[in-house]
Every structure is written in structure tokens, then in C-alpha cells.
C-alpha positions as CSV (number, residue, x, y, z in Angstrom):
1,X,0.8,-26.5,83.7
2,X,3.6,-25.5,81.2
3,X,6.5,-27.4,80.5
4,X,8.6,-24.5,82.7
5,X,5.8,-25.1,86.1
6,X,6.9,-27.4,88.6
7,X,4.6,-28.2,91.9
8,X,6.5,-28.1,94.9
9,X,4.9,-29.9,98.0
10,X,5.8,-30.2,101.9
11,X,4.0,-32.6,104.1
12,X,4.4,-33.5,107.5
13,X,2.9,-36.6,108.8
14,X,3.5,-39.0,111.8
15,X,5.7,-41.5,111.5
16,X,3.7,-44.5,113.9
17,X,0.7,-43.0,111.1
18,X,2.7,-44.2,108.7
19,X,4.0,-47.5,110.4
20,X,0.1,-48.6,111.7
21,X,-2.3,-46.9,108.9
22,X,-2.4,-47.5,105.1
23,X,-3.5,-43.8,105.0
24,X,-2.2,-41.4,107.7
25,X,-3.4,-37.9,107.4
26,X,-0.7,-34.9,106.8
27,X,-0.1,-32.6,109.8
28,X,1.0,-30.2,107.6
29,X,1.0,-29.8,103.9
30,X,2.4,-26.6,101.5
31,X,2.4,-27.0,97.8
32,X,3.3,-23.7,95.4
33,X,1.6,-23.2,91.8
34,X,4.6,-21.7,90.9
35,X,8.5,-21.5,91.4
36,X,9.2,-21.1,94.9
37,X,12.1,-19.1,96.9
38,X,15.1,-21.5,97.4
39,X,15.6,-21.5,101.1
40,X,18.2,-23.5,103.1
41,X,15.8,-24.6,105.7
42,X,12.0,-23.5,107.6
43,X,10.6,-24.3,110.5
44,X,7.5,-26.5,111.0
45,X,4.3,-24.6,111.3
46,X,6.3,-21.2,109.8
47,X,5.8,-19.1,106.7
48,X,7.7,-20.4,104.0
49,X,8.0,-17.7,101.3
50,X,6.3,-18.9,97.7
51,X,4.5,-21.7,99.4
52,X,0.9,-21.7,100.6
53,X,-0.9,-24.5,102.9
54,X,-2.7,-27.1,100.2
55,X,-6.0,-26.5,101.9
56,X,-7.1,-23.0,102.4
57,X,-7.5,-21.9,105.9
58,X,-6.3,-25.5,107.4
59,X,-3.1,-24.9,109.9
60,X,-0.4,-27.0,111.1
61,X,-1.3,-29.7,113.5
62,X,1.0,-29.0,117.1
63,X,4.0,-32.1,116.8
64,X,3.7,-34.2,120.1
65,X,7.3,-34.4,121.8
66,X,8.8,-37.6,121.6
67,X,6.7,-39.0,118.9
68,X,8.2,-40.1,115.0
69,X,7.0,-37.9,112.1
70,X,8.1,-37.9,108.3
71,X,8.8,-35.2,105.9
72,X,8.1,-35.8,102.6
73,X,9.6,-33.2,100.1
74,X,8.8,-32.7,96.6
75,X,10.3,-30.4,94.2
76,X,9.4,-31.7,90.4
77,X,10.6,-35.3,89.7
78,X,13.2,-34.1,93.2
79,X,11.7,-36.6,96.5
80,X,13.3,-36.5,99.1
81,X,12.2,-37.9,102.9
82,X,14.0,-37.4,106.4
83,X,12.4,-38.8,109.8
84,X,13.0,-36.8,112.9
85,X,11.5,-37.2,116.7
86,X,9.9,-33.9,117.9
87,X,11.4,-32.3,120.5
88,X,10.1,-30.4,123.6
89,X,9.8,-26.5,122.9
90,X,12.1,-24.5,125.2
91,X,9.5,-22.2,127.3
């Protein structure tokens, strides 16, 4: 990568993972090879314009209502984390 390239990455992954397991897998995980489209927000599971799921073909794992996840956000030496409880999806 050139000095100019930064690796963005977005990964989901449950929080009691997290809390109980050393190594809790990702329920979902973008990265982009390249500069990405500033955006204000996404939803989970969405396109999200410049970014492309780290594993080809692998999609989003459905959040369980009422469980913990993490975000973990990475834009160049930029990490960032929030915690949220899913919620139930209107029908």
C-alpha cells in the first residue's frame, strides 16, 4: 500500500462473544482497498458504498433481539467502538 492508501474495516461481533471467548467470530466484516465514500451512518447487513465484505461471498449473520454486539470501526490509525442491544425488526 502507498503512503496515500488507508484500509477501512467494519466488524460486527457479539458482545457476550466478546465477554465469554478469547476469540469470538465477526457477524459481519467490510474492509475497502481503497478510500471509501464518507457516509454519516449504514445499516447492519446493508450496502455500504466503497466497502466490500472481507470474505468473498460470506453475508451478514441475522442479530438476535435483545442480545449485546460490538462495532468495531477502523479508518487508518482512526478506532472507534460503540455497543448497542439489537432490537426487534418492526414487521
Amino acid at each position: 500500500m502507498g503512503p496515500q492508501t488507508q484500509t477501512h474495516r467494519d466488524q460486527g461481533r457479539s458482545l457476550a462473544a466478546i465477554e465469554t471467548n478469547k476469540y469470538p467470530h465477526e457477524t459481519w466484516n467490510l474492509v475497502s482497498d481503497s478510500n471509501s465514500v464518507p457516509t454519516r451512518g449504514f445499516i447492519y447487513g446493508a450496502v455500504v458504498p466503497g466497502m466490500r465484505p472481507a470474505t468473498k461471498g460470506l453475508d451478514p449473520e441475522p442479530l438476535v433481539p435483545g442480545e449485546k454486539y460490538r462495532l468495531l470501526l477502523q479508518a487508518g490509525t482512526f478506532k472507534a467502538e460503540h455497543d448497542f442491544v439489537a432490537e426487534e425488526r418492526a414487521p
